[in-house]
C-alpha positions as CSV (number, residue, x, y, z in Angstrom):
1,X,0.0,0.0,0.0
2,X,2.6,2.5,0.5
3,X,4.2,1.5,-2.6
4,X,1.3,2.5,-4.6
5,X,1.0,6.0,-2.4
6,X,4.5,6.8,-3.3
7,X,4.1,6.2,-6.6
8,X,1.2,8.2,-6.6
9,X,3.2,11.1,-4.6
10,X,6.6,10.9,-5.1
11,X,7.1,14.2,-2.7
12,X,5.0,12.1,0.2
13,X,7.8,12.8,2.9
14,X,5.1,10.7,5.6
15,X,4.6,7.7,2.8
16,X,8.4,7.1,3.1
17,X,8.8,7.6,6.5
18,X,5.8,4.9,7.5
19,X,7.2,2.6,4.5
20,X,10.6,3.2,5.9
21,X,8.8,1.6,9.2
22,X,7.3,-1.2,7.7
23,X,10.9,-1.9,6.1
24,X,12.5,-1.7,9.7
25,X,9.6,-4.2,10.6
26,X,10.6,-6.8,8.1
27,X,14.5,-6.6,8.7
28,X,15.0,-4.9,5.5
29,X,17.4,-2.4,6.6
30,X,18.6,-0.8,3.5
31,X,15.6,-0.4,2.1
32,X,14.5,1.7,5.4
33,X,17.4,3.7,5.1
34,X,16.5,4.6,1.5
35,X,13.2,5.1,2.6
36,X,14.2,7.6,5.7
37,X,16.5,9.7,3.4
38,X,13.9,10.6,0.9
39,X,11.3,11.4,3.8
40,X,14.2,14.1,4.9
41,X,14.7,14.9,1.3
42,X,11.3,15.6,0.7
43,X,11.1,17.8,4.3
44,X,13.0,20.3,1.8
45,X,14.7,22.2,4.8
46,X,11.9,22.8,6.6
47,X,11.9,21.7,10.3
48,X,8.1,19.5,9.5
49,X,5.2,19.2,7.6
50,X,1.7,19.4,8.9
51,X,-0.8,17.3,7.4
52,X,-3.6,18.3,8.9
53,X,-4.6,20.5,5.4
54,X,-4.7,16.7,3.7
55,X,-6.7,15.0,6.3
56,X,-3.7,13.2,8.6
57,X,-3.8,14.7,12.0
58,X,-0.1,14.7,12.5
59,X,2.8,16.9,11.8
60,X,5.6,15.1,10.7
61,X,9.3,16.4,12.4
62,X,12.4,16.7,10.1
63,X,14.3,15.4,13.8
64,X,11.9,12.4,13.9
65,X,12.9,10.9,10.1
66,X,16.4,11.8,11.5
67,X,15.9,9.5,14.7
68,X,14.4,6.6,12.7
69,X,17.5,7.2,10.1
70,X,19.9,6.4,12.8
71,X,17.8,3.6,14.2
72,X,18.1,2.0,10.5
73,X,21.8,2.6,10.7
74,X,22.2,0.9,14.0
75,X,20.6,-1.6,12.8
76,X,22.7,-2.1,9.9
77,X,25.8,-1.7,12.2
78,X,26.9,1.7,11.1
79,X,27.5,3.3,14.7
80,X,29.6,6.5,13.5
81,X,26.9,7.4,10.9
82,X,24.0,7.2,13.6
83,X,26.0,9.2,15.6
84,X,26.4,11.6,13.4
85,X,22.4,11.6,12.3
86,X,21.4,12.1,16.0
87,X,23.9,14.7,16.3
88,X,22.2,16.2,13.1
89,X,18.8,15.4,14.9
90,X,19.6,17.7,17.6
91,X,20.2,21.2,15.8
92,X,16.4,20.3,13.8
93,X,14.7,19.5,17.3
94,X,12.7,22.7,18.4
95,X,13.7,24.7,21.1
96,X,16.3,22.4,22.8
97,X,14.4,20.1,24.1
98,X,17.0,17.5,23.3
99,X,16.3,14.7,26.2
100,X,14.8,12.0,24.1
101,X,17.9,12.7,21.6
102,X,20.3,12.9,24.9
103,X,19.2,8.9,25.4
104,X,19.4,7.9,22.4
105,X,23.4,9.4,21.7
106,X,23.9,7.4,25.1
107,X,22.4,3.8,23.5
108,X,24.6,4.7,20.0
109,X,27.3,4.9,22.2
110,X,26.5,1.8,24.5
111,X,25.9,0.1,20.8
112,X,22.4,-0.6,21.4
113,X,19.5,-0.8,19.1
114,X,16.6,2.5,18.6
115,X,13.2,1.6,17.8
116,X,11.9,4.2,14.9
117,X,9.6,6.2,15.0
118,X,6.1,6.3,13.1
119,X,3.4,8.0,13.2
120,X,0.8,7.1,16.0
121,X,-1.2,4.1,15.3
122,X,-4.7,4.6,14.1
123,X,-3.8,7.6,12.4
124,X,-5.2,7.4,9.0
125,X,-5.7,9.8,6.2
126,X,-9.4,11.3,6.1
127,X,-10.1,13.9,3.7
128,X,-12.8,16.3,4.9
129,X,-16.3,15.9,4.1
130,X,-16.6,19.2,1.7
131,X,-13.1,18.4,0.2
132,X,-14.6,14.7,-1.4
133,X,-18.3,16.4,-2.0
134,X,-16.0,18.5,-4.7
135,X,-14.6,14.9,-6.1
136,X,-17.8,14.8,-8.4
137,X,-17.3,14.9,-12.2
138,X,-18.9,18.7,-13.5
139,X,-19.8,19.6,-16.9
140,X,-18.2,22.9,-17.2
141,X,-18.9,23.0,-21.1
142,X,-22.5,22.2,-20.8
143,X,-24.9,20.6,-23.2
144,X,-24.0,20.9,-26.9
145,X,-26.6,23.0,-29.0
146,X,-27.0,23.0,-32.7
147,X,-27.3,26.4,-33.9
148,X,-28.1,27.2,-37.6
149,X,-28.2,30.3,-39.9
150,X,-31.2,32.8,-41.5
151,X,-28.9,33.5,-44.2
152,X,-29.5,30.9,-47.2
153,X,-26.1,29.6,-48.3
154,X,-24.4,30.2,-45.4
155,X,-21.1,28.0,-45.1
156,X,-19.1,29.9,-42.4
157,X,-18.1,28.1,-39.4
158,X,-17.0,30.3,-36.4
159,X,-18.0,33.2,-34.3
160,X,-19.9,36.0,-35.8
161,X,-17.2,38.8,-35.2
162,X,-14.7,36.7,-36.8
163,X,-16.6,36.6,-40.1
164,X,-15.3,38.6,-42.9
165,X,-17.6,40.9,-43.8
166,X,-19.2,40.7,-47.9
167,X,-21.2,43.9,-48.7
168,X,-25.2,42.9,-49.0
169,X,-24.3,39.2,-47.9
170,X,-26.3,39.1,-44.8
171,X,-29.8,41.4,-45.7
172,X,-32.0,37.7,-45.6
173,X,-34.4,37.6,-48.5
174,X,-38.4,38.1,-47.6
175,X,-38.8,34.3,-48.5
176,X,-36.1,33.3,-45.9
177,X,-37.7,35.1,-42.9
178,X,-41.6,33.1,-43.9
């Protein structure tokens, strides 16, 4: 499933983060760690990205995709690297509030595994009512309509103003109005 939402959205940052998760799940580590770098990619500098606009009620931190980048590394062995991620993690978390980050530089450091993050279970996408009411096919050209000429002979297709203009062409004939 995430597959097909990425490949719908190929700037989901959440859609690579949560299939980054699943990846983690199944021991596929690489793949997670693909996974977690485009989510940060896809952040495009900014500290997060609400989702709240597109129906998810979460906000998706540029420090969390971080945190689950190093729990992918550890889990691939690479203990410098996640270091160095965490260390990254730190400058993107808001306003210092580092602790969670503090613990998890001391379990890089004592070699032990992090869990990743993901976003809260039972979390789902729900567009709002009015934004699927709008989903509806309209007919913004409307119906088709067949409209003729009073002027016998008449062979121009177009728009009136476009025609070019024939002296004593268009006076219709008394027969032609009957």
């Amino acid at each position: 499933a995430f597959d097909k939402t990425v490949a719908k959205d190929k700037s989901l940052a959440v859609g690579f983060f949560q299939r980054g998760f699943v990846h983690v799940q199944l021991e596929m580590y690489e793949e997670a760690l693909s996974d977690y770098h485009l989510a940060f990619s896809h952040l495009r500098q900014n500290p997060f990205i609400d989702y709240k606009q597109l129906g998810l009620r979460h906000i998706l931190h540029a420090w969390e995709v971080l945190y689950s980048t190093a729990a992918a590394q550890c889990r691939l062995q690479q203990w410098q690297e996640a270091r160095a991620t965490l260390e990254k993690a730190v400058v993107w978390r808001p306003e210092g509030r580092t602790a969670i980050l503090d613990l998890a530089l001391e379990r890089v450091q004592d070699r032990l595994f992090l869990e990743p993050m993901q976003v809260p279970p039972g979390e789902f996408f729900r567009p709002r009512k009015k934004e699927v009411e709008q989903l509806d096919s309209k007919d913004f050209l409307g119906k088709p309509k067949v409209i003729s000429s009073i002027i016998p002979n008449d062979e121009y297709i177009g728009f009136e103003p476009l025609r070019p203009q024939k002296q004593g062409f268009y006076e219709p004939h008394a027969d032609a109005l009957r």
